[in-house]
mmCIF file of the C-alpha atoms, coordinates in Angstrom:
data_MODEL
# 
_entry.id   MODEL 
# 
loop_
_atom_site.group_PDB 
_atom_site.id 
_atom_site.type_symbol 
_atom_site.label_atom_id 
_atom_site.label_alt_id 
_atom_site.label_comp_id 
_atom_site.label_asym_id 
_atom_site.label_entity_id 
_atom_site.label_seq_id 
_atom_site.pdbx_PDB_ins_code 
_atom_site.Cartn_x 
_atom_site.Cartn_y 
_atom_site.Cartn_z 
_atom_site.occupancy 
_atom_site.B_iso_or_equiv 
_atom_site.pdbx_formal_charge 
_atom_site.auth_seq_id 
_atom_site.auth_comp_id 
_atom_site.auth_asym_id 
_atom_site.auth_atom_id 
_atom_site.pdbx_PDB_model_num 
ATOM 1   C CA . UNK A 1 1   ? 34.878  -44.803 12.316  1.00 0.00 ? 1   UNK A CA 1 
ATOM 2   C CA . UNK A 1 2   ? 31.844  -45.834 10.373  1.00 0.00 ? 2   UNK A CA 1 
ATOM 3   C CA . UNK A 1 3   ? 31.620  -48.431 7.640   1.00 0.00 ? 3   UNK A CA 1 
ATOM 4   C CA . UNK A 1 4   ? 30.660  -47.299 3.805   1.00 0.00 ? 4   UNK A CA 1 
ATOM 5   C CA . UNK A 1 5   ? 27.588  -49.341 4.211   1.00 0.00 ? 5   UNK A CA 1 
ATOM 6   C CA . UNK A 1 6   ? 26.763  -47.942 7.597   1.00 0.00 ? 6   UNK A CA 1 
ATOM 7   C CA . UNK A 1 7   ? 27.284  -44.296 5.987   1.00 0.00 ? 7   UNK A CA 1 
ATOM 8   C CA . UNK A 1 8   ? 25.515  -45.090 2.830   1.00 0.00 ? 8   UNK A CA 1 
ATOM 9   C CA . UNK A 1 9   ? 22.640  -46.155 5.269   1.00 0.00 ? 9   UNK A CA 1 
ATOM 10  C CA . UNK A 1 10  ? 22.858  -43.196 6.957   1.00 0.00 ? 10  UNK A CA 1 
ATOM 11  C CA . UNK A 1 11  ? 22.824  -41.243 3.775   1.00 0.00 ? 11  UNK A CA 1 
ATOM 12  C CA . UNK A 1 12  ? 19.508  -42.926 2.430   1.00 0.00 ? 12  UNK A CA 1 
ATOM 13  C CA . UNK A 1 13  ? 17.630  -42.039 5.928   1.00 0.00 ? 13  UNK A CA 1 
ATOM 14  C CA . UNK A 1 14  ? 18.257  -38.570 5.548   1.00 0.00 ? 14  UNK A CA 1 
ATOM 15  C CA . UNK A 1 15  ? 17.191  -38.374 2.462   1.00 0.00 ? 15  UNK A CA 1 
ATOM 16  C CA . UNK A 1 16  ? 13.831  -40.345 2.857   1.00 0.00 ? 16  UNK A CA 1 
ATOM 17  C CA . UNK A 1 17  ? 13.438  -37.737 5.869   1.00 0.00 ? 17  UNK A CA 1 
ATOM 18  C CA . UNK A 1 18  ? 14.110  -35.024 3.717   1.00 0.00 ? 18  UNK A CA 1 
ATOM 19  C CA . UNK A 1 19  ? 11.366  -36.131 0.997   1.00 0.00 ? 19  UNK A CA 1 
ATOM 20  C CA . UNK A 1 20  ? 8.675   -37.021 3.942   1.00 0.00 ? 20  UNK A CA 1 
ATOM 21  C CA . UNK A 1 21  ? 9.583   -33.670 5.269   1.00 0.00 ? 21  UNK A CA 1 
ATOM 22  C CA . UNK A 1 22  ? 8.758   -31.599 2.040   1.00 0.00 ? 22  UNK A CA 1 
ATOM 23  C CA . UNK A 1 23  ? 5.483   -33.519 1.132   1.00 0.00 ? 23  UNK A CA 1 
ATOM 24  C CA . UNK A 1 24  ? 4.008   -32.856 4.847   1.00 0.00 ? 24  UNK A CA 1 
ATOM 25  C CA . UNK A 1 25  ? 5.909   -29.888 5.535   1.00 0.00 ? 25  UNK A CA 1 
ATOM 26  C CA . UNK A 1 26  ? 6.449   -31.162 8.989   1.00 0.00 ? 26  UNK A CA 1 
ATOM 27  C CA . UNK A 1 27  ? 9.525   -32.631 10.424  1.00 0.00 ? 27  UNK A CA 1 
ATOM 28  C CA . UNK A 1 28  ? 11.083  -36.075 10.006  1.00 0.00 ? 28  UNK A CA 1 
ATOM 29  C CA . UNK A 1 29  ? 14.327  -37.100 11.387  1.00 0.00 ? 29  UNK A CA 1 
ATOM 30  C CA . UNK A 1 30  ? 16.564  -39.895 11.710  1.00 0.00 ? 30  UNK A CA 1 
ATOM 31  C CA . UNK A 1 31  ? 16.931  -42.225 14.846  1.00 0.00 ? 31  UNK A CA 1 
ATOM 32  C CA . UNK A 1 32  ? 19.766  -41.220 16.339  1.00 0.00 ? 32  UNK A CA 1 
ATOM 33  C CA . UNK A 1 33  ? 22.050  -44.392 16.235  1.00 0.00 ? 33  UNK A CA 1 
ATOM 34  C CA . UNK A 1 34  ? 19.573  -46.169 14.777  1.00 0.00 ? 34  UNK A CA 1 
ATOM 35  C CA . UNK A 1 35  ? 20.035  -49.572 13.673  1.00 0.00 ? 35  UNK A CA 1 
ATOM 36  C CA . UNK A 1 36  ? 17.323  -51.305 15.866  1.00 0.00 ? 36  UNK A CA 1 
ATOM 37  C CA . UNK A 1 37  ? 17.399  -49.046 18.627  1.00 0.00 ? 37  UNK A CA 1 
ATOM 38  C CA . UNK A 1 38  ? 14.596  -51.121 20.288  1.00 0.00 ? 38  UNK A CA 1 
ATOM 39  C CA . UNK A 1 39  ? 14.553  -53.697 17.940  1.00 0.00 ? 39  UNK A CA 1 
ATOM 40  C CA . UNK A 1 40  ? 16.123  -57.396 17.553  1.00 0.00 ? 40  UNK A CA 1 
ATOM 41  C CA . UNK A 1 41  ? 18.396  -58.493 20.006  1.00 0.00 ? 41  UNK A CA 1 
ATOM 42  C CA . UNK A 1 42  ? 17.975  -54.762 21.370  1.00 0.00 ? 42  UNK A CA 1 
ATOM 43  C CA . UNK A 1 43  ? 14.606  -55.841 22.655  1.00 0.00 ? 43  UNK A CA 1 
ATOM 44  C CA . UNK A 1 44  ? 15.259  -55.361 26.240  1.00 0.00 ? 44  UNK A CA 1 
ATOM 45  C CA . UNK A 1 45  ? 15.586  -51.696 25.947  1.00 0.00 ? 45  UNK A CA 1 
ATOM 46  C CA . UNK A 1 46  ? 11.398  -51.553 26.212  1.00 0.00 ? 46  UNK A CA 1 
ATOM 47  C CA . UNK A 1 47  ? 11.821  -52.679 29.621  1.00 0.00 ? 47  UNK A CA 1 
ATOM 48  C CA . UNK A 1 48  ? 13.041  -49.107 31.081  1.00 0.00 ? 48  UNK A CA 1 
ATOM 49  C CA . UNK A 1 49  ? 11.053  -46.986 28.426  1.00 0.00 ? 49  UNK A CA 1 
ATOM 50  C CA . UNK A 1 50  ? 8.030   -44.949 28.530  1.00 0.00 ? 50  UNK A CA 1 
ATOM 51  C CA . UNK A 1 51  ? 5.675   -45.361 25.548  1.00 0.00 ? 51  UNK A CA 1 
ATOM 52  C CA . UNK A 1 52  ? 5.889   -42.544 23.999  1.00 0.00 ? 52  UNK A CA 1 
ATOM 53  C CA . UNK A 1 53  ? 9.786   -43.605 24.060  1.00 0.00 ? 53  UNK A CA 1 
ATOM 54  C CA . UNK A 1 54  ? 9.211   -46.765 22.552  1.00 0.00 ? 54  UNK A CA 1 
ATOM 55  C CA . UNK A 1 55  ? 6.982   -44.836 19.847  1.00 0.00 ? 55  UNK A CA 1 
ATOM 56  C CA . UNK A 1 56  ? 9.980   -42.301 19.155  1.00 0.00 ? 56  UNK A CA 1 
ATOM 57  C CA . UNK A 1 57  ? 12.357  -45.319 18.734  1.00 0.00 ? 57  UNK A CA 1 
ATOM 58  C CA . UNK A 1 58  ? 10.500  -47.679 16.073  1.00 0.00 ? 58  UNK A CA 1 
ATOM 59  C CA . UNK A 1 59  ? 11.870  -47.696 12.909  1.00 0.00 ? 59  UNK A CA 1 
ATOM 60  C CA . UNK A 1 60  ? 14.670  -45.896 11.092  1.00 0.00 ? 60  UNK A CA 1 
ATOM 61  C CA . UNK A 1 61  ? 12.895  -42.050 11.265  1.00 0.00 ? 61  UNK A CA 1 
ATOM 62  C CA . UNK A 1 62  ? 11.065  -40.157 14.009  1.00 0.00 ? 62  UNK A CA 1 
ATOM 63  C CA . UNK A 1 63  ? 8.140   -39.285 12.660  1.00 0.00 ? 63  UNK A CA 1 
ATOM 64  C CA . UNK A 1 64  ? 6.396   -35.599 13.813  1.00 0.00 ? 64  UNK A CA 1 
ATOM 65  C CA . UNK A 1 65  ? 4.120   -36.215 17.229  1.00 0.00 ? 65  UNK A CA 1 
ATOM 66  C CA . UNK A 1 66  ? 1.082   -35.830 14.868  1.00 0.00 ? 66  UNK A CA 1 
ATOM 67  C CA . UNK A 1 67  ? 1.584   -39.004 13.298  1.00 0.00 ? 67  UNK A CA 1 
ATOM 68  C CA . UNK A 1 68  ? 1.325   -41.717 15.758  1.00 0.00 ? 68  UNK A CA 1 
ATOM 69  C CA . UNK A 1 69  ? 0.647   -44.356 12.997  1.00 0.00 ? 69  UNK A CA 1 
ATOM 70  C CA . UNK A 1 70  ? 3.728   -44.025 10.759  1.00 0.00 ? 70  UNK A CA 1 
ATOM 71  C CA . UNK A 1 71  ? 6.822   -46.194 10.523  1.00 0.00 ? 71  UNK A CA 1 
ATOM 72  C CA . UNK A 1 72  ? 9.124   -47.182 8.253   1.00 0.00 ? 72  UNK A CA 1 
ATOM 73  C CA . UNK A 1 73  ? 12.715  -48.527 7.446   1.00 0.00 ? 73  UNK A CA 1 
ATOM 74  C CA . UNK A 1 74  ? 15.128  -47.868 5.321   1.00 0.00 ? 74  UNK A CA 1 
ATOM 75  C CA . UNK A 1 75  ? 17.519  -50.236 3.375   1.00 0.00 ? 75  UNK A CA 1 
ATOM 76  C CA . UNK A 1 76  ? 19.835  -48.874 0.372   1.00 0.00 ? 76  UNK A CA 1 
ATOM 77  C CA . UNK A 1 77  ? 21.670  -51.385 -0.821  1.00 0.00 ? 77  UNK A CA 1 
ATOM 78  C CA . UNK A 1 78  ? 23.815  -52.424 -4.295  1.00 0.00 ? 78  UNK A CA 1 
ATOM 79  C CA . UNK A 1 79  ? 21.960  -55.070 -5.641  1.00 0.00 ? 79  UNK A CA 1 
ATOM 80  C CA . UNK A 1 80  ? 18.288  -56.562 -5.641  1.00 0.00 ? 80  UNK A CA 1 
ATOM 81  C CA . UNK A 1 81  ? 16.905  -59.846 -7.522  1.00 0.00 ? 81  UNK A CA 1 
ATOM 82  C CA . UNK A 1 82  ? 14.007  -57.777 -9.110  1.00 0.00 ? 82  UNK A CA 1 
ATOM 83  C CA . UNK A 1 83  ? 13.814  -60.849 -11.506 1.00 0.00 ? 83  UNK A CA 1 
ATOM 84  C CA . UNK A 1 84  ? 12.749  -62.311 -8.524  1.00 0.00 ? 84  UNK A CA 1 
ATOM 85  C CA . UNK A 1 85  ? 9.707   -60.424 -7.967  1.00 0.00 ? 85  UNK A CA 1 
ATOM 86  C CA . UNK A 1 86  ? 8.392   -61.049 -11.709 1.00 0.00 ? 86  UNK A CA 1 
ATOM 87  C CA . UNK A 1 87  ? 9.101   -64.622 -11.094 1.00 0.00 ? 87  UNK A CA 1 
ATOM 88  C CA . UNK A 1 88  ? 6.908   -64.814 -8.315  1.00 0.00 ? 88  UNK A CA 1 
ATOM 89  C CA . UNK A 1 89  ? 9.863   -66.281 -5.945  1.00 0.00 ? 89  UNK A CA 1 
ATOM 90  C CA . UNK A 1 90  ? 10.033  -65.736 -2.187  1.00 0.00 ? 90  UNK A CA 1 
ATOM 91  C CA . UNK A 1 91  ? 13.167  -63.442 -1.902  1.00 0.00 ? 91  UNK A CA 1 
ATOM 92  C CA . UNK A 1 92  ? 14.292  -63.979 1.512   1.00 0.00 ? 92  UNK A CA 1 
ATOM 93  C CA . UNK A 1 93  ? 16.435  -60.817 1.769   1.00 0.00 ? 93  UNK A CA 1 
ATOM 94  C CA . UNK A 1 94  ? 12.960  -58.718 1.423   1.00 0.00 ? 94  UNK A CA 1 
ATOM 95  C CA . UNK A 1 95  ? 11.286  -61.338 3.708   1.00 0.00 ? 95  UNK A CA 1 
ATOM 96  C CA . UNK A 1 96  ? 13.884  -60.025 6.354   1.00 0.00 ? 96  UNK A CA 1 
ATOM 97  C CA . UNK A 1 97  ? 13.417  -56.424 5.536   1.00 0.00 ? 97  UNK A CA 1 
ATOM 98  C CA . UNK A 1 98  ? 9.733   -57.026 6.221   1.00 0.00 ? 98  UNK A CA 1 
ATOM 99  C CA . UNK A 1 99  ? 9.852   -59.014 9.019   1.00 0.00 ? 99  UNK A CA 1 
ATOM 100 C CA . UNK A 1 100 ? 11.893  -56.231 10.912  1.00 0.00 ? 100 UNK A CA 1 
ATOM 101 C CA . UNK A 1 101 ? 9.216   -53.323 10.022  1.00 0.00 ? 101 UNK A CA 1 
ATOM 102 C CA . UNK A 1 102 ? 6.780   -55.313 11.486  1.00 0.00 ? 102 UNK A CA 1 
ATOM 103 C CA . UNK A 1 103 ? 8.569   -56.546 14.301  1.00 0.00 ? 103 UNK A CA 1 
ATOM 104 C CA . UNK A 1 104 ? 7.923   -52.695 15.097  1.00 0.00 ? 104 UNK A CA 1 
ATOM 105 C CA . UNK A 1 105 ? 4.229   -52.643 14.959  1.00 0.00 ? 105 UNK A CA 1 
ATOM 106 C CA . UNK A 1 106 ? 2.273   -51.870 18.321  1.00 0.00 ? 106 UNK A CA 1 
ATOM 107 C CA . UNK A 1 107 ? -1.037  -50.936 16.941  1.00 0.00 ? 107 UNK A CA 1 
ATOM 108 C CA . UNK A 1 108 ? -3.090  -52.334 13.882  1.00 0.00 ? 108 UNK A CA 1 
ATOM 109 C CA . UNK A 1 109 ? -3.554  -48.912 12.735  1.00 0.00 ? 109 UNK A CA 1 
ATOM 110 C CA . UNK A 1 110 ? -0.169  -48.552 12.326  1.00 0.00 ? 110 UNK A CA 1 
ATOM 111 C CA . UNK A 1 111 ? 0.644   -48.222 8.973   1.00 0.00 ? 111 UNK A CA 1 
ATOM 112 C CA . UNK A 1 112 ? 4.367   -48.895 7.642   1.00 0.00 ? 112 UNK A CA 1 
ATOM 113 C CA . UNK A 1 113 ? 6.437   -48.418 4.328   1.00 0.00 ? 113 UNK A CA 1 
ATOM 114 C CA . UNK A 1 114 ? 9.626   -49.878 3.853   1.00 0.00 ? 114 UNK A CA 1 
ATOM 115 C CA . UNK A 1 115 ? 11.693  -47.705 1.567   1.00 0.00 ? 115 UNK A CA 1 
ATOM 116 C CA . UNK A 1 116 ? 14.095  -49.206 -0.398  1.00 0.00 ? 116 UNK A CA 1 
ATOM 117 C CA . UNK A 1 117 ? 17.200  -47.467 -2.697  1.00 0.00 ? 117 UNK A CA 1 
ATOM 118 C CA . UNK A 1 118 ? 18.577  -50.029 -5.242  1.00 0.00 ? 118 UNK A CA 1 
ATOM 119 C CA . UNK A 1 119 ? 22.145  -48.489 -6.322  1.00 0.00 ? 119 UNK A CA 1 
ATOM 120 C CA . UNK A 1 120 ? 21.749  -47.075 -10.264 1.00 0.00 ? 120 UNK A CA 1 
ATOM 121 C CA . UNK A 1 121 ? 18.529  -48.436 -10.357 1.00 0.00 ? 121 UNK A CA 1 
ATOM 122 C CA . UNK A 1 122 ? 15.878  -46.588 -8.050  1.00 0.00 ? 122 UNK A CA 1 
ATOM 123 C CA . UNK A 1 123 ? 13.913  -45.641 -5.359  1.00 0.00 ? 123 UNK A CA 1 
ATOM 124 C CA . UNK A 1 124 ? 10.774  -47.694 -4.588  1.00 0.00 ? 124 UNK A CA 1 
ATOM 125 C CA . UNK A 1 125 ? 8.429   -48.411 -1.881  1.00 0.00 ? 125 UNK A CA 1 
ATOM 126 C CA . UNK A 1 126 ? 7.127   -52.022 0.137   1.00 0.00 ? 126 UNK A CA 1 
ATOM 127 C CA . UNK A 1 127 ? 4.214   -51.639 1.693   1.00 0.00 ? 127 UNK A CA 1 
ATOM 128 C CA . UNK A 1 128 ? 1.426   -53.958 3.012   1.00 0.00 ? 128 UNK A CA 1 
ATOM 129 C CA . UNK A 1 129 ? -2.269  -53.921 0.481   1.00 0.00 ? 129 UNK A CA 1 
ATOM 130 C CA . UNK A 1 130 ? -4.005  -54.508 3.636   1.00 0.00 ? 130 UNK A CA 1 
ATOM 131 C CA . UNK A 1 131 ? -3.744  -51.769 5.142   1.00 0.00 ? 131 UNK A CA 1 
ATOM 132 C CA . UNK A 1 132 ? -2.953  -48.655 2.349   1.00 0.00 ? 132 UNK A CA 1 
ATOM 133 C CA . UNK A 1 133 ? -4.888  -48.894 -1.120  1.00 0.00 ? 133 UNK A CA 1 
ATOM 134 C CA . UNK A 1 134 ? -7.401  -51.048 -2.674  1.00 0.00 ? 134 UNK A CA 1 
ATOM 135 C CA . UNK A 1 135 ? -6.838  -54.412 -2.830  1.00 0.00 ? 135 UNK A CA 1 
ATOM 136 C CA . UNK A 1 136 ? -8.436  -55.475 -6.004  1.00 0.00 ? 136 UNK A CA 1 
ATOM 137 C CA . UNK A 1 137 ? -7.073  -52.886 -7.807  1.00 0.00 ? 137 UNK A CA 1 
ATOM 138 C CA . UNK A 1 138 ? -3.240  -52.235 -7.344  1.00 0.00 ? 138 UNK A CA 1 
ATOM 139 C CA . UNK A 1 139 ? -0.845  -49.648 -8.726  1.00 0.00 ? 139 UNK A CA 1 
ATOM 140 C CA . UNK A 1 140 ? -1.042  -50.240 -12.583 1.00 0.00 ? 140 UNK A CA 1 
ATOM 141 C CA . UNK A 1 141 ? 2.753   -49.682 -11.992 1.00 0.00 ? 141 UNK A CA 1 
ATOM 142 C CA . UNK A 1 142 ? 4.855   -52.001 -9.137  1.00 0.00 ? 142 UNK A CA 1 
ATOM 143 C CA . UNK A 1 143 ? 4.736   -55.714 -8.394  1.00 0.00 ? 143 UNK A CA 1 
ATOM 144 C CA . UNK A 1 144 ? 2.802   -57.557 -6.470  1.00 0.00 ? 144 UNK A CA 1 
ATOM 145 C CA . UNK A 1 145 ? 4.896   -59.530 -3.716  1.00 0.00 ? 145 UNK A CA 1 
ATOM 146 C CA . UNK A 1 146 ? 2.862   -61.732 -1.173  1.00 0.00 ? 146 UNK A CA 1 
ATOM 147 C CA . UNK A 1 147 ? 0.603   -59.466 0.480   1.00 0.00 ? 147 UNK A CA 1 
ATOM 148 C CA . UNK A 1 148 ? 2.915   -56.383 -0.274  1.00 0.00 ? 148 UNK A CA 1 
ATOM 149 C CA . UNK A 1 149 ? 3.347   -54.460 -3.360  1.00 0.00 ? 149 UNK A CA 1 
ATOM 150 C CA . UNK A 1 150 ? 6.507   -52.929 -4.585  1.00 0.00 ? 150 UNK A CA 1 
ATOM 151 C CA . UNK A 1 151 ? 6.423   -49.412 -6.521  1.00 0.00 ? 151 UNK A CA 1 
ATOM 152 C CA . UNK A 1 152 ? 8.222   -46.648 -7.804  1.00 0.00 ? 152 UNK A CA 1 
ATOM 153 C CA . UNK A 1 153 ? 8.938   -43.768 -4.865  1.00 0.00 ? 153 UNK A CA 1 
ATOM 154 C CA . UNK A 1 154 ? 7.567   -40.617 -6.592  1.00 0.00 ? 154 UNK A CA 1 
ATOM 155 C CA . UNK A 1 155 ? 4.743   -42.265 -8.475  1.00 0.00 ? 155 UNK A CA 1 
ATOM 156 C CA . UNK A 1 156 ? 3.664   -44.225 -5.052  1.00 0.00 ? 156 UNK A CA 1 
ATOM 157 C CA . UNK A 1 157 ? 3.237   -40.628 -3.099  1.00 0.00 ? 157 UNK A CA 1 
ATOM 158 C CA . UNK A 1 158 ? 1.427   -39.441 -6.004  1.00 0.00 ? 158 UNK A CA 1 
ATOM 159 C CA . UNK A 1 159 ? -1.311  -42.148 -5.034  1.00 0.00 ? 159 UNK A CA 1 
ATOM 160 C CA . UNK A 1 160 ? -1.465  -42.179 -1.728  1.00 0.00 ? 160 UNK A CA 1 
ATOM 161 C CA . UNK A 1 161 ? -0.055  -38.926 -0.123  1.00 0.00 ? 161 UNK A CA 1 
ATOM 162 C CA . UNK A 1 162 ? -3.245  -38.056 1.363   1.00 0.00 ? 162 UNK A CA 1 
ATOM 163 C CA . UNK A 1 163 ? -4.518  -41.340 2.268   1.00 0.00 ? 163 UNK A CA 1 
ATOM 164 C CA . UNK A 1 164 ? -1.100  -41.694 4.286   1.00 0.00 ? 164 UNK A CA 1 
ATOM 165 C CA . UNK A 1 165 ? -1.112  -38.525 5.825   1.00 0.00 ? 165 UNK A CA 1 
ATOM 166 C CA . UNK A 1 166 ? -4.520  -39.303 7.662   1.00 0.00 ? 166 UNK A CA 1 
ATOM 167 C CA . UNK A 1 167 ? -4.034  -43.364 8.365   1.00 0.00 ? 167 UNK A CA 1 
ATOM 168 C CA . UNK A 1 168 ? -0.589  -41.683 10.060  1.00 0.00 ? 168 UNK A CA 1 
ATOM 169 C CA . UNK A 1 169 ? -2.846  -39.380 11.906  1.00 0.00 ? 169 UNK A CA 1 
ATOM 170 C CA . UNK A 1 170 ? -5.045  -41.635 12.693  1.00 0.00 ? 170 UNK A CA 1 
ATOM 171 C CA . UNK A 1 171 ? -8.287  -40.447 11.060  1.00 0.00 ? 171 UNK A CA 1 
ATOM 172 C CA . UNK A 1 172 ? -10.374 -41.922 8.238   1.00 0.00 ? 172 UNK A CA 1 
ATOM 173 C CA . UNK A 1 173 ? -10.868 -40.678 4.624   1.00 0.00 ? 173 UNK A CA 1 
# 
C-alpha cells in the first residue's frame, strides 16, 4: 500500500501532466514508478539502457518524443520557508530539489522546470535564468533565488509558453 505522501506525489504529477498536456496539446505522462527511476542511488540502471531509455526515464514525466530538451520534477509538499526566499537565505530543502533535476541533465540544451505545489498556498515554478528568459530583466512577479527564479504556475506559462515549447524542441526563437 502506498503512503499519503507517496499518493499526494503521485497526485501532483498527474496533474502537472495534465496542464503540460493542454497547453501543447500533446501528451505528457508520468514515470511509471517514478521516484528516481534512473536517478540517485538508482544510478546503475544506465548501465543496461539504451538512450533513448535513459531519455524516457529522467525526471518525474515523460515528455512527448518531440521534445527531447524537457525535464522536470515534481515536489508537492505541506510547508515551504517562502520567508526564506525574501530573506535571501540558502534553503537547503530547494537546494536538494534542484540538485536532483539537474542530476538529470545530459545535454546543455536541456532545459528543466521544477514544479512545486505548496499545500493552501500555490502552484509555482523553479527554473534556471540561464537558460529560459532574460536575465536582466526577470518576471516582475517571483523571487529571485541564486541563479533560479521562483514564480507563480499560470502567470510563468503565460511568459514563456512559446519560448519553452521550442528550447524543448530544440530550435531557436
Amino acid at each position: 500500500m502506498s503512503s499519503k505522501s507517496k499518493n499526494k506525489g503521485k497526485s501532483w504529477e498527474r496533474s502537472v501532466c495534465l496542464i503540460l498536456s493542454e497547453l501543447y496539446n500533446d501528451s505528457f505522462i508520468r514515470v511509471p514508478g517514478s521516484g528516481a527511476f534512473i536517478g540517485g542511488t538508482n544510478e546503475f540502471r544506465k548501465e543496461t539502457l539504451s538512450t533513448e531509455q535513459i531519455k524516457l526515464s529522467r525526471g518525474d514525466i515523460i515528455p512527448p518524443l518531440n521534445f527531447p530538451h524537457f525535464l522536470a520534477e515534481c515536489k508537492n509538499y505541506a510547508d515551504f520557508p517562502f520567508h526564506q526566499l525574501l530573506a535571501n537565505n540558502t534553503i537547503k530543502l530547494l537546494d536538494t530539489w534542484i540538485a536532483q533535476v539537474e542530476h538529470d541533465v545530459i545535454s546543455e540544451n536541456d532545459v528543466w522546470l521544477l514544479f512545486i505545489k505548496i499545500t493552501r498556498k500555490g502552484e509555482f515554478v523553479l527554473f534556471n535564468t540561464n537558460h529560459l528568459g532574460d536575465k536582466l530583466f526577470q518576471l516582475p512577479h517571483g523571487v529571485s533565488y541564486k541563479k533560479y527564479w521562483f514564480c507563480e504556475l499560470n502567470y510563468f506559462f503565460e511568459c514563456y509558453k512559446s519560448e519553452l515549447e521550442f528550447k524543448w524542441r530544440g530550435k531557436d526563437l
